[in-house]
N, C-alpha and C positions, 0 to 999 in steps of 0.2 A: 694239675690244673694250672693255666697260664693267670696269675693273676697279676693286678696292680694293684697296690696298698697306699690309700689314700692319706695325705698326712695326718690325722687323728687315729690311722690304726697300724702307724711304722714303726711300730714298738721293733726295739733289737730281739730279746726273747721272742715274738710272734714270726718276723721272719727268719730267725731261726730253727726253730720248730719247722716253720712251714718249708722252710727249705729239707730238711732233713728227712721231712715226709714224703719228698719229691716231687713238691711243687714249682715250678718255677715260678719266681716272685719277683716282681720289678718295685721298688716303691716311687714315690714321688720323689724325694729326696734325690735316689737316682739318676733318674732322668730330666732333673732342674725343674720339676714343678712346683718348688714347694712357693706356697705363700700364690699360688695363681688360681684365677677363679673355676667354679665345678664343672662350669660347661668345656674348659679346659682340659681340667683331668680326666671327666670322662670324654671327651673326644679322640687323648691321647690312648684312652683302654678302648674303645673303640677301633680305632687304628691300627693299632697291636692286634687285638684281636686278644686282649684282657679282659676277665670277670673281673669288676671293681670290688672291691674288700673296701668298707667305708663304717663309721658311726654315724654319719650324717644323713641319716635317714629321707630327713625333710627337705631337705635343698636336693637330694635326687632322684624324689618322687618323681618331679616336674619333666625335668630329662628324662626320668623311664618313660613315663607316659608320651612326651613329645616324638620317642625313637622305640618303636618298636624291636626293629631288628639288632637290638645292642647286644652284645656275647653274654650279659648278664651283670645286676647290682644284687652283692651280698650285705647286709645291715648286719652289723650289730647294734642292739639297743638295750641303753647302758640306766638303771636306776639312778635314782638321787641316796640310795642306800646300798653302798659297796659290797654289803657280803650279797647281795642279789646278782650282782654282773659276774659274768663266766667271764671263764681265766683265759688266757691264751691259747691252753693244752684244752681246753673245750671248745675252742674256735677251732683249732684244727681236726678236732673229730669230726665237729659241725658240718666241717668241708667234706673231709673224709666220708663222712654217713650221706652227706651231697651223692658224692662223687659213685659212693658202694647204691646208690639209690637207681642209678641210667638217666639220672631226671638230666636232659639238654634246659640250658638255663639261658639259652636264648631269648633273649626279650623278657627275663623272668627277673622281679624285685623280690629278691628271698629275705624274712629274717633269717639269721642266723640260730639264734638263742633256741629254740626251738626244737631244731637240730641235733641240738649237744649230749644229749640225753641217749 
């Protein structure tokens, strides 16, 4: 999966992983977005032609809804009680089980969490 990993989910461990699984993964950092605002970054995965990988659930409701035809937002969402939040190695099964599912994620706001299992 072509993804972009938004600055709250460019963990080193996560794209590692995710590379290794055979994702191809661009983060923000990369491509000098970090610190610019969402309509931003998801413009730039838009344009790529990236599934955004994000925690930021709430600030990119507004953009799924405004753009239908986006390549897809992945959510993670994260407890206020850590042993609740899946690991890294469960986001990329997440994806994985996405990915083993045929689901096209176009226009589609996935949690992830859900997923992992």
């Amino acid at each position: 999966m072509r993804l972009l990993l938004d600055e709250d989910s460019q963990g080193k461990l996560l794209v590692r992983l995710l590379r290794d699984a055979g994702h191809d993964v661009q983060t923000v950092g990369e491509v000098e977005l970090t610190a610019h605002i969402d309509p931003e970054v998801f413009a730039h995965a838009c344009g790529e032609g990236r599934v955004l990988l994000t925690r930021n659930g709430k600030d990119f409701q507004p953009l799924h809804e405004a753009h239908d035809g986006h390549p897809g937002i992945l959510v993670e969402y994260q407890d206020r009680d850590p042993n609740k939040n899946i690991s890294a190695a469960d986001l990329v099964r997440a994806i994985g089980n996405i990915e083993a599912s045929g689901w096209d994620l176009t226009g589609q706001f996935v949690a992830l969490n859900a997923w992992s299992y």
